[in-house]
C-alpha positions in Angstrom: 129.8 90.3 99.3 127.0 90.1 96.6 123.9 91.0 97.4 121.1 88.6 96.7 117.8 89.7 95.7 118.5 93.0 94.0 116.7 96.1 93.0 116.8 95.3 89.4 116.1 91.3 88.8 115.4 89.4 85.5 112.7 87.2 84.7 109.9 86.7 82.2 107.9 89.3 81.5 104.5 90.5 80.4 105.0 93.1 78.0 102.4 95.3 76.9 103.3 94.9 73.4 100.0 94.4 70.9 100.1 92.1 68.1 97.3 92.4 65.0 94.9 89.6 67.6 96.1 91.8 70.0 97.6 88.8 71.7 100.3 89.8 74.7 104.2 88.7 74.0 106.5 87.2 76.6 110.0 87.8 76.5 112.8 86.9 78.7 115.4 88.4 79.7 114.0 92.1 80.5 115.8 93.7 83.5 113.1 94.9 85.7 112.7 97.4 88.7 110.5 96.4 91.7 109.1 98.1 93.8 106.7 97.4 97.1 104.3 99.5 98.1 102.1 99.7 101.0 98.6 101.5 100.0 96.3 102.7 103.1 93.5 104.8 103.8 92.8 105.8 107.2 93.5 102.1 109.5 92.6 100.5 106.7 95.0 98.4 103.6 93.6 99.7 100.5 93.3 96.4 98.8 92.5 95.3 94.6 94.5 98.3 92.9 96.3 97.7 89.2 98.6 99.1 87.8 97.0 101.7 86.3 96.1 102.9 90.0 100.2 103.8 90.4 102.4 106.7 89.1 106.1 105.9 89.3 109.0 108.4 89.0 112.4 107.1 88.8 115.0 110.0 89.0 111.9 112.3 88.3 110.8 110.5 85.1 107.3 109.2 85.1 107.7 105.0 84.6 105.4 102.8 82.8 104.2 100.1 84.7 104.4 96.5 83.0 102.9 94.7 85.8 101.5 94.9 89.2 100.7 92.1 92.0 99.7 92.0 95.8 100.6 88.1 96.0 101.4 87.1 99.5 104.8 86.3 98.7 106.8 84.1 101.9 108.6 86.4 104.0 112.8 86.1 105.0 112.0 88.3 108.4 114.5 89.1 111.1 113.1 90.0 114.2 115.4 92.0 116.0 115.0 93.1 119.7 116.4 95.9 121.6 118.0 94.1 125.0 119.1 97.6 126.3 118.5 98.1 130.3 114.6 100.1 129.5 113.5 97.3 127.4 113.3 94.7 129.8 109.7 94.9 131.1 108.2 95.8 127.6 110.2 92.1 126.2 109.2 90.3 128.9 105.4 91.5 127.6 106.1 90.3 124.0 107.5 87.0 125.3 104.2 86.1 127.0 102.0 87.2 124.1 104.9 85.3 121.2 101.8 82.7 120.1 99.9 85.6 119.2 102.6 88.2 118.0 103.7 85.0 115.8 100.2 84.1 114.4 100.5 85.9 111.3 103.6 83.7 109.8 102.9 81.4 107.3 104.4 77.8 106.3 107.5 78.7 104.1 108.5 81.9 105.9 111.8 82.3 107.4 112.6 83.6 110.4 115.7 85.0 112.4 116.1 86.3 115.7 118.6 88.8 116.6 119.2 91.0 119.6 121.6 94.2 120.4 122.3 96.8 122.9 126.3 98.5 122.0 126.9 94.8 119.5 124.2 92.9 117.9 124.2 88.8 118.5 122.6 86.9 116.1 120.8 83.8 118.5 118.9 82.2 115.4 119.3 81.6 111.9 116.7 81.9 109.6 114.4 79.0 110.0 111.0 77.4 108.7 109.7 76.0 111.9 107.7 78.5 113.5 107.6 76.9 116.9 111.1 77.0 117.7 110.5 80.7 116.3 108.2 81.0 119.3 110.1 79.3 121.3 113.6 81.9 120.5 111.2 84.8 121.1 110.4 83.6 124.3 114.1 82.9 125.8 114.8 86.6 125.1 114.1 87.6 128.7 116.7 85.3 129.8 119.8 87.0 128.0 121.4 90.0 129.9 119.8 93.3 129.3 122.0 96.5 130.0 124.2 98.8 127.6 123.7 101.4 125.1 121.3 101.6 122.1 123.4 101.1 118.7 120.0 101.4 116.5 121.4 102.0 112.8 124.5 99.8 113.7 122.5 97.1 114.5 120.3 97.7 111.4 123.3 97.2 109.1 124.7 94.3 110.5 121.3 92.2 110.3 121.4 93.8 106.2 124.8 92.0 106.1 122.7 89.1 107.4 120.3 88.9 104.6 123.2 89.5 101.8 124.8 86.3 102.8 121.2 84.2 103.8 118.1 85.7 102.6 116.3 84.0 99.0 115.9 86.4 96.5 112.1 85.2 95.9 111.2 86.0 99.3 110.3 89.3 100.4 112.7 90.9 102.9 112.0 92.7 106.2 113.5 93.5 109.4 111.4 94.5 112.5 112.6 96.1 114.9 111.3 96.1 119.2 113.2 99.0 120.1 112.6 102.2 122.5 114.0 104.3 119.8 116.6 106.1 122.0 119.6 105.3 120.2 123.0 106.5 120.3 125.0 107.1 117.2 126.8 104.4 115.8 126.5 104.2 111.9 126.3 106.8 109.0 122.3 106.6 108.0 123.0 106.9 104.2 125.5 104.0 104.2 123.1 101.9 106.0 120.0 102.6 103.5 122.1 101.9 100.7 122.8 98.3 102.0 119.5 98.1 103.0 118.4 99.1 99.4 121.0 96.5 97.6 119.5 93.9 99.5 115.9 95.1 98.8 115.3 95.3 102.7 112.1 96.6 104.3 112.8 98.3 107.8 109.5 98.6 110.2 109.5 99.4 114.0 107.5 98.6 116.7 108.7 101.4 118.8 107.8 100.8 123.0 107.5 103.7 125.2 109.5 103.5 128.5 109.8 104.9 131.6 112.3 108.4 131.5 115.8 107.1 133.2 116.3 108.7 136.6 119.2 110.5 136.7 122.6 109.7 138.1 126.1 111.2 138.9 127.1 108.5 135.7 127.8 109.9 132.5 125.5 108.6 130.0 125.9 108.3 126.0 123.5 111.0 124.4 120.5 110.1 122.5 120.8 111.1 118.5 120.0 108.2 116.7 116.3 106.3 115.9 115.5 103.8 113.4 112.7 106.2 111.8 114.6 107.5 109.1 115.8 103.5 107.6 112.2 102.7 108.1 110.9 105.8 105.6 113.6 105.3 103.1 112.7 101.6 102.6 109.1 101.9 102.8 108.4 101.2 106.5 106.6 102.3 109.2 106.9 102.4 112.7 104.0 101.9 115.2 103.8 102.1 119.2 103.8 98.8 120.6 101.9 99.0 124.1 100.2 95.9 123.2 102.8 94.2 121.7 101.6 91.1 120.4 99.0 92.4 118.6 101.0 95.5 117.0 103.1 92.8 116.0 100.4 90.3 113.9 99.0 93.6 112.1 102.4 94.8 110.7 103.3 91.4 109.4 99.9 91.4 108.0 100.7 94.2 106.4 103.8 93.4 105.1 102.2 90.5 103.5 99.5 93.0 101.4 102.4 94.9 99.7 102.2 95.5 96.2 104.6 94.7 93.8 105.2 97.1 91.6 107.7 95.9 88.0 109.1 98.2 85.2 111.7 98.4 83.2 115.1 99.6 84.3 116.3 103.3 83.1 119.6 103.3 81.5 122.0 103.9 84.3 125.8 103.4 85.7 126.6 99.9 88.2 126.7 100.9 91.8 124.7 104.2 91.7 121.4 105.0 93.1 118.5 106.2 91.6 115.4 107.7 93.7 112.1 106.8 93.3 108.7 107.7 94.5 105.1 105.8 94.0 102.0 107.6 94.3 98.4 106.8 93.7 97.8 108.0 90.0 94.9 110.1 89.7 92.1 108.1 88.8 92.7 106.3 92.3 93.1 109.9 94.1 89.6 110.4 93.5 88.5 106.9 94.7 90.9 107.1 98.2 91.7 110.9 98.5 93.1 110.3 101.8 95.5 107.1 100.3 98.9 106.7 101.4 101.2 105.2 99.7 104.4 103.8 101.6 107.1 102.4 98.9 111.0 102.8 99.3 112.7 105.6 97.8 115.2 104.4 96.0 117.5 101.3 94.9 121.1 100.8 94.1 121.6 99.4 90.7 123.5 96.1 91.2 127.0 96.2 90.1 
């Protein structure tokens, strides 16, 4: 299975190389890194940075940045719900409220819908016509709610989902409705790397429920969240008590990522390379209190 929309991609460039009428050069061909990044100062998106506002390290060598954009690129977005027994009431809230959690989609995006409790079910492909989007969210109550929690399982599987489908000029992102009570079910690190192959950002909209009254049953354990996916690939998670509006600001926010390109370090096929992306000085004394939210790391494609 190839994975589509890699880490490193190739494409015409911008190179900062001066000529004597100091004149910029395009060449082709360049294999590039790239990188999104969230920026963010208090509730507020830090918006209108360049490139010079960034410091990248890849393996812990400082990067120089050919090229930076905050295009709203068209999202490829899976929207995957939690249908374990506690999640019920708190779906049943998004479902009425699926106009407005939706409002923030855009002609050209693409989106699936997926649920899971022990095994995820794909109910939609990936599709352009937001109302039948709408309409999808909205049937959720109606399937059978009940089971376990296989979080990082699930995770994977819809990362499968976006080898095979996703376009590799979209931006990619799962969002997750979940309770974040999960049972374990996957190795973490083997579902980050396919979600870094696939160039996958993970976000949560995490629902508080009611604590499960005890029975003479045995129950499976609780030691698995999607928190850790979501840091790796530059996510965030956010509590969802009003669901439809927690929804619309994180696709917002998805859509306000940077894109951060520079050229690839010399490196074997198939191995991983971390990263991290800061705010480079100059803009730590305009936002002291910036955040920056980027993956950290990338598989270089084989």
């Amino acid at each position: 299975m190839s994975p589509v929309r890699p880490s490193l991609i190739f494409l015409a460039v911008l190179l900062p190389v001066t000529s004597a009428a100091q004149d910029p050069i395009f060449r082709t061909g360049v294999s590039l890194v790239r990188i999104d990044a969230q920026v963010t100062q208090g509730a507020g998106l830090i918006e209108g940075l360049g490139k010079d506002d960034f410091a990248v390290h890849d393996n812990g060598q400082l990067q120089c940045i050919l090229y930076v954009s905050q295009d709203e690129d068209p999202l490829d977005l899976m929207l995957l719900f939690d249908v374990s027994g506690s999640m019920l009431p708190a779906v049943r809230r998004l479902a009425v409220s699926a106009h407005t959690a939706l409002a923030e989609l855009r002609k050209g995006d693409r989106v699936a819908v997926a649920d899971f409790n022990t095994t995820a079910r794909l109910l939609a492909p990936f599709n352009e016509n937001l109302d039948e989007v709408v309409q999808k969210v909205g049937d959720i109550v109606d399937v059978r709610f009940g089971g376990g929690t296989f979080i990082l399982k699930a995770i994977d599987e819809a990362a499968q989902y976006f080898a095979r489908n996703a376009d590799e000029h979209r931006r990619h992102a799962i969002l997750i409705f979940t309770d974040n009570d999960g049972q374990c079910s996957a190795s973490e690190k083997k579902v980050v790397d396919h979600l870094w192959q696939s160039d996958i950002l993970v976000c949560g909209l995490i629902v508080p429920t009611a604590p499960i009254v005890a029975t003479n049953f045995p129950t499976l354990g609780s030691c698995e969240s999607m928190l850790g996916a979501a840091e790796k690939t530059g996510g965030e998670a956010v509590d969802a008590n009003d669901p439809g509006h927690a929804f619309r600001e994180m696709v917002r926010r998805m859509r306000k990522r940077y894109s951060i390109f520079y050229a690839t370090p010399a490196g074997k096929a198939g191995t991983a390379r971390k990263v991290t992306v800061e705010l480079a000085d100059p803009a730590k004394l305009r936002y002291p209190n910036g955040i920056v939210l980027a993956r950290k790391g990338y598989l270089i494609p084989k």
